[in-house]
C-alpha positions as protocol buffer text, in pm:
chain_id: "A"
residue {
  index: 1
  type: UNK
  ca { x: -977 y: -5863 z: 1777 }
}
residue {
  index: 2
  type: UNK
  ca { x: -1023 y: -5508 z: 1565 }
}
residue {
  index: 3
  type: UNK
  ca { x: -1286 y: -5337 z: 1752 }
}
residue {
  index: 4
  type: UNK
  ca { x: -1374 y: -4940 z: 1798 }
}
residue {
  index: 5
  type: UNK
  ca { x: -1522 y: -4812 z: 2007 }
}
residue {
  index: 6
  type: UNK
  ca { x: -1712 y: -4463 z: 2000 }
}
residue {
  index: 7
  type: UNK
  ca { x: -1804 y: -4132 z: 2144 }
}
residue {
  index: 8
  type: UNK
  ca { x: -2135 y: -3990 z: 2133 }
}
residue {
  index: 9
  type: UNK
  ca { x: -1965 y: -3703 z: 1907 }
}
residue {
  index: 10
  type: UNK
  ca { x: -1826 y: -3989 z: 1662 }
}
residue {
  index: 11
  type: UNK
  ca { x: -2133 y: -4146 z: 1647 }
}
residue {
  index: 12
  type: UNK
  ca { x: -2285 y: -3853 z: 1538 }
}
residue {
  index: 13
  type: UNK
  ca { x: -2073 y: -3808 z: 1307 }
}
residue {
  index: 14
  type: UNK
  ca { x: -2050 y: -4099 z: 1153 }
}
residue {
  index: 15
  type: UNK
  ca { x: -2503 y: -4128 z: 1121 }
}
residue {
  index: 16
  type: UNK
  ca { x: -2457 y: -3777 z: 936 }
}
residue {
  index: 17
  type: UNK
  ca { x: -2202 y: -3968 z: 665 }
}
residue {
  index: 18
  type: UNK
  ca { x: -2455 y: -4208 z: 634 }
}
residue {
  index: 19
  type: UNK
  ca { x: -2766 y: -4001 z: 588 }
}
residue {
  index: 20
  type: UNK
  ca { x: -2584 y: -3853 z: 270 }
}
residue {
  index: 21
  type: UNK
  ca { x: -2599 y: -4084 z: 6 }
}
residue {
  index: 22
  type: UNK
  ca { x: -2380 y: -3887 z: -204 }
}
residue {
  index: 23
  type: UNK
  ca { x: -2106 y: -3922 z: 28 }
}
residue {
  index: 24
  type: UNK
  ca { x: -1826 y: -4163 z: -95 }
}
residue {
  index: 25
  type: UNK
  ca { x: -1761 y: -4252 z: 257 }
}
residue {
  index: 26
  type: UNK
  ca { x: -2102 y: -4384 z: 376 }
}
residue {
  index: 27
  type: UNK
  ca { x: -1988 y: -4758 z: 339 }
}
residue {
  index: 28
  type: UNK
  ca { x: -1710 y: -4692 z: 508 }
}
residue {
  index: 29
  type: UNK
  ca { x: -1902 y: -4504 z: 799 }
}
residue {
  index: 30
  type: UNK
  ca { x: -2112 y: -4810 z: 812 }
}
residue {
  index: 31
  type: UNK
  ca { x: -1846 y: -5062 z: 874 }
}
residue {
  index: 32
  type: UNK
  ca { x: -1682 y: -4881 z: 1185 }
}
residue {
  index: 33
  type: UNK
  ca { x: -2071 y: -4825 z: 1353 }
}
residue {
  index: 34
  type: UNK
  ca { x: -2093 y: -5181 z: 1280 }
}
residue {
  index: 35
  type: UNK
  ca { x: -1751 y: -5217 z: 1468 }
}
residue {
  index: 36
  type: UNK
  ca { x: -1898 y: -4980 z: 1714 }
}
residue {
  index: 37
  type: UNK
  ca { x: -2205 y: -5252 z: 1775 }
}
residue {
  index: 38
  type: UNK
  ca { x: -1998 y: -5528 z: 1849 }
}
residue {
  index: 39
  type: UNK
  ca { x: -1965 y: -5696 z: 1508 }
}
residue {
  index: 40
  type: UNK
  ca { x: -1571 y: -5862 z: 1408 }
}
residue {
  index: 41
  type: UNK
  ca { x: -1435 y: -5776 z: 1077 }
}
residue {
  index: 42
  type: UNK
  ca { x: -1531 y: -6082 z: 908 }
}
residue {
  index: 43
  type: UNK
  ca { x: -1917 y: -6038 z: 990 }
}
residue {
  index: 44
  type: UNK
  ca { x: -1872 y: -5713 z: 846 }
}
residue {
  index: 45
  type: UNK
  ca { x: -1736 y: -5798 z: 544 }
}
residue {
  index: 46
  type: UNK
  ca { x: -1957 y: -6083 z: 524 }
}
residue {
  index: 47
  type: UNK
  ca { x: -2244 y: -5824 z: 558 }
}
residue {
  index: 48
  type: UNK
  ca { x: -2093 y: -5582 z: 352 }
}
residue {
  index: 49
  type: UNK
  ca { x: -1994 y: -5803 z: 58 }
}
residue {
  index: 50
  type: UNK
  ca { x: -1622 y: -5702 z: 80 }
}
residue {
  index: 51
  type: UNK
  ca { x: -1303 y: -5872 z: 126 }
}
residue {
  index: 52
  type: UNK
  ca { x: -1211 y: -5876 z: 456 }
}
residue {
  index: 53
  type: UNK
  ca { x: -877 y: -5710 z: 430 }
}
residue {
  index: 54
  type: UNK
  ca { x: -1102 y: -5420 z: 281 }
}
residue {
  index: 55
  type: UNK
  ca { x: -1310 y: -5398 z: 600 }
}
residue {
  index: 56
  type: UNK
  ca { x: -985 y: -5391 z: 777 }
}
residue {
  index: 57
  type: UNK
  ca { x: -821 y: -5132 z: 586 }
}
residue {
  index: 58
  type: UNK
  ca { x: -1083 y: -4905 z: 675 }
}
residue {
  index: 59
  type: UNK
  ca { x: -1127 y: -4956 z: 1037 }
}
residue {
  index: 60
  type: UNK
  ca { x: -743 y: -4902 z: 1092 }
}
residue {
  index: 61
  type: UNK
  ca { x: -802 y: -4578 z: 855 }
}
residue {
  index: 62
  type: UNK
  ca { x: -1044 y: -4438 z: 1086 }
}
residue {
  index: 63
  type: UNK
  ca { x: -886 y: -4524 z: 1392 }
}
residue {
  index: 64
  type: UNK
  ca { x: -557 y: -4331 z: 1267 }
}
residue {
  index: 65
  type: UNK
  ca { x: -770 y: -4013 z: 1089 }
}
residue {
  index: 66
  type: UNK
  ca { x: -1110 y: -4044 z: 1204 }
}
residue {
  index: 67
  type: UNK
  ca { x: -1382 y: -3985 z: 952 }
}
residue {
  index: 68
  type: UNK
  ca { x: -1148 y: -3776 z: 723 }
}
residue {
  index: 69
  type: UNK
  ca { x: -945 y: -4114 z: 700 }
}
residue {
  index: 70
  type: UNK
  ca { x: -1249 y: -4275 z: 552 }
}
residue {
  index: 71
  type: UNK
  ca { x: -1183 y: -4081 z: 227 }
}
residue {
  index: 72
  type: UNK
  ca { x: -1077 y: -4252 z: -81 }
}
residue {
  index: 73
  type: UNK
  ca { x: -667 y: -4211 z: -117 }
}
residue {
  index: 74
  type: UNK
  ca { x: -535 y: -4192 z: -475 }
}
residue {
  index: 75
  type: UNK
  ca { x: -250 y: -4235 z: -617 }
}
residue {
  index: 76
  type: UNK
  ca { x: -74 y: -3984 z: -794 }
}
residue {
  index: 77
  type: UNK
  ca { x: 34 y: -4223 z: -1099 }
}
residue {
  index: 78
  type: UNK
  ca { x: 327 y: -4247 z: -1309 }
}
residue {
  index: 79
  type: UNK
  ca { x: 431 y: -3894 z: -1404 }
}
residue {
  index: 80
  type: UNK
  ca { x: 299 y: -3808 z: -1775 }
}
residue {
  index: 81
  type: UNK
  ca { x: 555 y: -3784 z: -2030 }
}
residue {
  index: 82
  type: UNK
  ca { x: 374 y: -3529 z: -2221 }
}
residue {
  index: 83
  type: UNK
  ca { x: 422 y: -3307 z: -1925 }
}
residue {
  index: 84
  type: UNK
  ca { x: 740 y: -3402 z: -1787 }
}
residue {
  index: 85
  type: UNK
  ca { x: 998 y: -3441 z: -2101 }
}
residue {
  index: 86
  type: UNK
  ca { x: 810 y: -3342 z: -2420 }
}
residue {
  index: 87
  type: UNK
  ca { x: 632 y: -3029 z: -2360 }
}
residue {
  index: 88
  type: UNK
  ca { x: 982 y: -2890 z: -2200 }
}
residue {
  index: 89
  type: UNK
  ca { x: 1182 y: -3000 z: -2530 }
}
residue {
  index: 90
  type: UNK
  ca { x: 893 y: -2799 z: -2764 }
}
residue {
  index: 91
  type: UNK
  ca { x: 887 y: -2495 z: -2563 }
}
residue {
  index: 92
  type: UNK
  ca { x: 1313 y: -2462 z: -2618 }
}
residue {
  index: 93
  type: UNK
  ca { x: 1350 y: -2648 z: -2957 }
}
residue {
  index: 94
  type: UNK
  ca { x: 1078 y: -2475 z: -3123 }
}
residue {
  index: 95
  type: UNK
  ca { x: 1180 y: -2105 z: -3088 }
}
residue {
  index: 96
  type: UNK
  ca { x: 1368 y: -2147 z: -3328 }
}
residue {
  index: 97
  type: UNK
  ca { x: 1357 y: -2294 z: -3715 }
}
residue {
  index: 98
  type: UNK
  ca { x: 1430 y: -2643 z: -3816 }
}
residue {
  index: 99
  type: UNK
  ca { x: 1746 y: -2582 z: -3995 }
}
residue {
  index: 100
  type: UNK
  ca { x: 1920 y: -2467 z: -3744 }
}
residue {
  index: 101
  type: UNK
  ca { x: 1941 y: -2785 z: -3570 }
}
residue {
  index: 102
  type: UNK
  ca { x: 2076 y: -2930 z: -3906 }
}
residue {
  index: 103
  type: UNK
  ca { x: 1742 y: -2980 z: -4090 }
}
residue {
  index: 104
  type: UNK
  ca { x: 1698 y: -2853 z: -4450 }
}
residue {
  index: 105
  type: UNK
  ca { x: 1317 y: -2757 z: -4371 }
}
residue {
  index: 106
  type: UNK
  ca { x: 1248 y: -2426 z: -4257 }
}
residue {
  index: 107
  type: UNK
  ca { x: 898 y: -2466 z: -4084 }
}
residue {
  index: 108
  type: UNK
  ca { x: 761 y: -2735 z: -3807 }
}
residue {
  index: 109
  type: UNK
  ca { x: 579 y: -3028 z: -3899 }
}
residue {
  index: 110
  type: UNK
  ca { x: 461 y: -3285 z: -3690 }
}
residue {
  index: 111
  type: UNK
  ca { x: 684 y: -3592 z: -3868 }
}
residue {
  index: 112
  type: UNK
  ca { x: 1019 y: -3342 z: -3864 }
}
residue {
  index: 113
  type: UNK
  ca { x: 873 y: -3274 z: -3498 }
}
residue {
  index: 114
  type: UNK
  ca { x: 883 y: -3648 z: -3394 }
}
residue {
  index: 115
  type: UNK
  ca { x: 1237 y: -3743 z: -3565 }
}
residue {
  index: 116
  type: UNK
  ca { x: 1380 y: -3405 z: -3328 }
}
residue {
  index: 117
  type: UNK
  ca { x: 1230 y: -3547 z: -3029 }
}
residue {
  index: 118
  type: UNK
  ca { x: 1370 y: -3919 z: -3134 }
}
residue {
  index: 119
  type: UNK
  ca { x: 1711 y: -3761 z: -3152 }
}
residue {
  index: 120
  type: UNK
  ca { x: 1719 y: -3529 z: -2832 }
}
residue {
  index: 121
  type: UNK
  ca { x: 1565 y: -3806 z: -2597 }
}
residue {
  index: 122
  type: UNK
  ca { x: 1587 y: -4170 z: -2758 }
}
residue {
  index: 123
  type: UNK
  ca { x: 1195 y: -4172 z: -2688 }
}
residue {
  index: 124
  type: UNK
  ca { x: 947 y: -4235 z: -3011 }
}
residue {
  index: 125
  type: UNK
  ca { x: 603 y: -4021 z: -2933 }
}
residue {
  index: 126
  type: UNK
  ca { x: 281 y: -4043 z: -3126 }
}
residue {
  index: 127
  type: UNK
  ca { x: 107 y: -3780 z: -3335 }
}
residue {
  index: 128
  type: UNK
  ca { x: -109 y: -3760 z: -3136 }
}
residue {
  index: 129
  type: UNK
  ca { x: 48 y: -3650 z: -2855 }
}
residue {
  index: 130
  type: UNK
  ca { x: 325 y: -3464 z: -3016 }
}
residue {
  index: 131
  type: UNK
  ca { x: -41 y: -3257 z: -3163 }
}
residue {
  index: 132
  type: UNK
  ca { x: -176 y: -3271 z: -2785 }
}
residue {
  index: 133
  type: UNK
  ca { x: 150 y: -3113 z: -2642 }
}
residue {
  index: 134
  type: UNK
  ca { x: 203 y: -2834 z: -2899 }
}
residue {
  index: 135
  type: UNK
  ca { x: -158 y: -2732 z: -2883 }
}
residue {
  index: 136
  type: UNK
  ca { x: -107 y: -2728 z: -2458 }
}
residue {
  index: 137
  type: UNK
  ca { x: 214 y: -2484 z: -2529 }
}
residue {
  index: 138
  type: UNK
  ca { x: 20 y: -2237 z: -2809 }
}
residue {
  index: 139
  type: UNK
  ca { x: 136 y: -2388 z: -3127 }
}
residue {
  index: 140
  type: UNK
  ca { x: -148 y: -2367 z: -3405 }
}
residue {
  index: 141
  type: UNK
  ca { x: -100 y: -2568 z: -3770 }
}
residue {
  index: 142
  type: UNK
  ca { x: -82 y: -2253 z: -4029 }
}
residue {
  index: 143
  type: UNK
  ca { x: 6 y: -2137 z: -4361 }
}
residue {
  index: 144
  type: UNK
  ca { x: 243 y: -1850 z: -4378 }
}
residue {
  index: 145
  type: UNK
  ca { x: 85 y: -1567 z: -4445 }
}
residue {
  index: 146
  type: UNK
  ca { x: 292 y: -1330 z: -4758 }
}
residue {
  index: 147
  type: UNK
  ca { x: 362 y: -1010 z: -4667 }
}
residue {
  index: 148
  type: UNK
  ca { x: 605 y: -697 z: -4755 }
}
residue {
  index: 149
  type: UNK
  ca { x: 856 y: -671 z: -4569 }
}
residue {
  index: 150
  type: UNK
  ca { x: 965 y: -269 z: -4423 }
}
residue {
  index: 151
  type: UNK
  ca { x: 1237 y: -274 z: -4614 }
}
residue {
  index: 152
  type: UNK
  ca { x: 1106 y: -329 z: -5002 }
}
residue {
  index: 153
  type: UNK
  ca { x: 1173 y: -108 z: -5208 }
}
residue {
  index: 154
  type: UNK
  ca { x: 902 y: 154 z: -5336 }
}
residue {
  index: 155
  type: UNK
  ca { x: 753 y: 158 z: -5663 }
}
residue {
  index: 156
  type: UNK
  ca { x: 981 y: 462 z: -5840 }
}
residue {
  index: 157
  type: UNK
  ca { x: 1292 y: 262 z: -5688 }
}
residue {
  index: 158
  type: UNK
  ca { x: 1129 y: -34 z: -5886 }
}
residue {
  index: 159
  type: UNK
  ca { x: 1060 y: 158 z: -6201 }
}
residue {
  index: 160
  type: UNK
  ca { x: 1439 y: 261 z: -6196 }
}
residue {
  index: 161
  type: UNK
  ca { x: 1596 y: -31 z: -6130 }
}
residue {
  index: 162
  type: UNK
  ca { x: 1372 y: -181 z: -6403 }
}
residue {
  index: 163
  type: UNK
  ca { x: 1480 y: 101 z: -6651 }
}
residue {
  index: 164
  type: UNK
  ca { x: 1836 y: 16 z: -6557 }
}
residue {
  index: 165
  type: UNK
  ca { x: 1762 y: -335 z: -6635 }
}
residue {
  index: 166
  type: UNK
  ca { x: 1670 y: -271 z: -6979 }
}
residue {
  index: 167
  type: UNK
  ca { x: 1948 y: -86 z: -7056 }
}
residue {
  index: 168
  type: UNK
  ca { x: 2173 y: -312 z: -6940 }
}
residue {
  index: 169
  type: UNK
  ca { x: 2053 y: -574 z: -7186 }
}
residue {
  index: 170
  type: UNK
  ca { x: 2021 y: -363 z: -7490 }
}
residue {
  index: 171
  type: UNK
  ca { x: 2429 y: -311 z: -7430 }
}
residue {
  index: 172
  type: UNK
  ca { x: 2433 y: -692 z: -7440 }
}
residue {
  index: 173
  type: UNK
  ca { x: 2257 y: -714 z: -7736 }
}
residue {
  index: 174
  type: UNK
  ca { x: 2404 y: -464 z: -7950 }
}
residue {
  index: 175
  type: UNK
  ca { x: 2715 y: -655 z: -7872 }
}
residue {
  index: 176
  type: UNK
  ca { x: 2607 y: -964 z: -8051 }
}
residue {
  index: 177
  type: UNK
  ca { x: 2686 y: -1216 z: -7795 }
}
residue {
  index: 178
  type: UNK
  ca { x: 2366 y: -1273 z: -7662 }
}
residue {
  index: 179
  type: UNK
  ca { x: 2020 y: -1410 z: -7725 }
}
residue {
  index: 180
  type: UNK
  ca { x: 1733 y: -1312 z: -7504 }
}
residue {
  index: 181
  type: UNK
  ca { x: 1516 y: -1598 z: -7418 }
}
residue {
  index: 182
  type: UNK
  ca { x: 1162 y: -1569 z: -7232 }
}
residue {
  index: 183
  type: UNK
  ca { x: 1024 y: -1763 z: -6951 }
}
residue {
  index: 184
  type: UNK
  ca { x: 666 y: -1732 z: -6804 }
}
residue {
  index: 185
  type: UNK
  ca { x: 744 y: -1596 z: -6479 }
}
residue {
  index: 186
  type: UNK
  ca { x: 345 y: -1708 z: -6379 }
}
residue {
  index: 187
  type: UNK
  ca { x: 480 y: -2008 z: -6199 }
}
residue {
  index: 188
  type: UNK
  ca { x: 823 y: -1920 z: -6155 }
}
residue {
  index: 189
  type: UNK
  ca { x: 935 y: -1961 z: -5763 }
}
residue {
  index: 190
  type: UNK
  ca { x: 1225 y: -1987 z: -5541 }
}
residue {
  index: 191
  type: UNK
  ca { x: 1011 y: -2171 z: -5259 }
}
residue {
  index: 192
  type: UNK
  ca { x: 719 y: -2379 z: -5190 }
}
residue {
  index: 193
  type: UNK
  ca { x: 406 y: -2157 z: -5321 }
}
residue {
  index: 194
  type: UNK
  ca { x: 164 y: -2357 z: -5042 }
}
residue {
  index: 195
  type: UNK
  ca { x: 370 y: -2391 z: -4690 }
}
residue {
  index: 196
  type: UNK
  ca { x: 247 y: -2518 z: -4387 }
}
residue {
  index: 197
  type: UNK
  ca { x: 403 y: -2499 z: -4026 }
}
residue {
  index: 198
  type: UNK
  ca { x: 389 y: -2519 z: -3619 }
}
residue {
  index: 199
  type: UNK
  ca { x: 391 y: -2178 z: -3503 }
}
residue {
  index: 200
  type: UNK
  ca { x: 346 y: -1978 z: -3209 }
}
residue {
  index: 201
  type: UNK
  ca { x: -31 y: -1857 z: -3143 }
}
residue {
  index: 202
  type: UNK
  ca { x: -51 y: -1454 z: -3323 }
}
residue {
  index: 203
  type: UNK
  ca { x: 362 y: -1485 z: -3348 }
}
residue {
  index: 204
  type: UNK
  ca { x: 486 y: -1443 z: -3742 }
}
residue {
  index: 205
  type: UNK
  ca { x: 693 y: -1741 z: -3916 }
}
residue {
  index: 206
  type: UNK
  ca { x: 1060 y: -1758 z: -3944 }
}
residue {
  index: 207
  type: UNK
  ca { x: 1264 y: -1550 z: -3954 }
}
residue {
  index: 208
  type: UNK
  ca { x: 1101 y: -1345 z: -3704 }
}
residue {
  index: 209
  type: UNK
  ca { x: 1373 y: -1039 z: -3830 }
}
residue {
  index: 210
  type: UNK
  ca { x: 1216 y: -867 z: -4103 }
}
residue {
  index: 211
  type: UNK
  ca { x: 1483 y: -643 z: -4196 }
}
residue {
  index: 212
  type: UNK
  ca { x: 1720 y: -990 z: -4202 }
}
residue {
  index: 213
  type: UNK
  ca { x: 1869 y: -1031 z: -4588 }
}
residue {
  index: 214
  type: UNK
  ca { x: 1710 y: -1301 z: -4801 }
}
residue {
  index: 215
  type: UNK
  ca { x: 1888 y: -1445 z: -5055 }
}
residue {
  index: 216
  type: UNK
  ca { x: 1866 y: -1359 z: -5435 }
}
residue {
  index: 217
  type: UNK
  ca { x: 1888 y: -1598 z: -5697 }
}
residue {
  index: 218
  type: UNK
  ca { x: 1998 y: -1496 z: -6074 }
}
residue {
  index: 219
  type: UNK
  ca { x: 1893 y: -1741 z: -6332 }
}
residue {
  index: 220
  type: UNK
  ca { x: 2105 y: -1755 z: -6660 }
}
residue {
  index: 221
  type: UNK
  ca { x: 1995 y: -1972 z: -6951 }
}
residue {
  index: 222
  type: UNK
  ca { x: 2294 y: -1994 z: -7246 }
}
residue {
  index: 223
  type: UNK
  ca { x: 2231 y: -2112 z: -7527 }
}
residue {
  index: 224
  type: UNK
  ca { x: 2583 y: -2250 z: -7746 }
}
residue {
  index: 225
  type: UNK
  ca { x: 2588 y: -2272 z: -8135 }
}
C-alpha cells in the first residue's frame, strides 16, 4: 500500500502550503499529510472528491520531488504555426516587392499575402493570423506617402525642357502633318491614385532606391483622314 511517511521538517512544510490558500498546491499538501496520518489512497480520494489515480499521481510526485513536485506540470503544446513557419516566411518574403516573386502587384496585401504563403508551404492561413503575424514582425497597413524624389529636376530645368517642348511641336505643326489634340491631364495617371500596402514600421515603400529609374510613358493619339 502507497503510504509516506514524514519528517518533522516535511510536516512543516507541508502545514505552511496549507495555511496559504492561494497556493495551487494546498490540495495536494493535504493528500500526502493525510498519507502521513495513516489514510490509503482511496480514503483520500474518497475524502478529497478525486479520482483515485489523481490522489496517486500526487503522492508518487512528492515522494520523487518533495513539495516542489506538488506543482502543477504543463505541457508545452503543439508548437504554434504562427511562430514556427509563418512569421519566418514574412520576415524573408516581405523585404522585398510582390513582383519580384512573379506577381504583377507592387505592394503587400493581406489576400496576395495568403496566396504567397499557399505557394511557399502548401499551408492555407487565415486573415487573421496572417494580420496577427505581420503586426508581431512590424508591418503596419499604409498608404504610400508621394514624395520628390533627390533626383527631380528643378524648376528652371522644368521651364526649359517645357520651352523645348513647345518648340518642338510648333516644327510639327508648321509641317502640316499634325493635329494637336487636348486631354485634361486632372485625372490623367500612370498608377493607382489611392494605394495601400504591408510595410515595414517608419521604412519607405518600394523601391526603397530613390535614385532607381522609373519608367516614362509617351502617349500619342493619331488621328487618320
Amino acid at each position: 500500500m502507497l503510504r509516506i511517511k514524514l519528517s518533522e521538517d516535511q510536516l512543516k512544510e507541508l502545514e505552511e502550503i496549507r495555511r496559504k490558500t492561494d497556493d495551487p498546491r494546498n490540495e495536494r499538501a493535504l493528500a500526502v499529510l493525510m498519507s502521513n496520518d495513516g489514510l490509503s489512497p482511496p480514503k483520500i480520494a474518497n475524502v478529497l472528491k478525486r479520482h483515485y489515480n489523481t490522489v496517486v499521481d500526487w503522492l508518487n510526485r512528492y515522494i520523487d520531488g518533495g513539495s516542489a513536485g506538488l506543482t502543477r506540470r504543463y505541457s508545452n503544446g503543439r508548437p504554434s504555426d504562427r511562430k514556427a513557419i509563418l512569421i519566418p516566411l514574412l520576415e524573408k518574403c516581405l523585404s522585398r516587392p510582390p513582383n519580384e516573386y512573379g506577381f504583377p502587384e507592387q505592394t503587400w496585401d493581406v489576400p496576395l499575402i495568403q496566396k504567397m504563403c499557399t505557394e511557399k508551404t502548401g499551408r492555407c492561413f487565415s486573415s487573421d493570423t496572417i494580420e496577427r503575424a505581420l503586426h508581431d514582425t512590424g508591418y503596419v497597413y499604409k498608404r504610400p506617402r508621394k514624395t520628390v524624389p533627390e533626383n527631380a529636376p528643378s524648376k528652371e530645368q522644368k521651364k526649359v525642357k517645357v520651352l523645348s517642348i513647345i518648340k518642338n511641336i510648333k516644327e510639327i505643326m508648321d509641317e502640316k502633318q499634325t493635329e494637336i489634340l487636348a486631354i485634361d491631364e486632372a485625372h490623367f495617371s500612370t498608377e493607382p491614385y489611392v494605394i495601400r500596402g504591408w510595410r515595414k514600421r517608419g521604412e519607405l515603400f518600394f523601391p526603397a532606391n530613390i535614385h532607381e529609374k522609373t519608367k516614362r510613358h509617351s502617349v500619342w493619339s493619331i488621328q487618320f483622314r
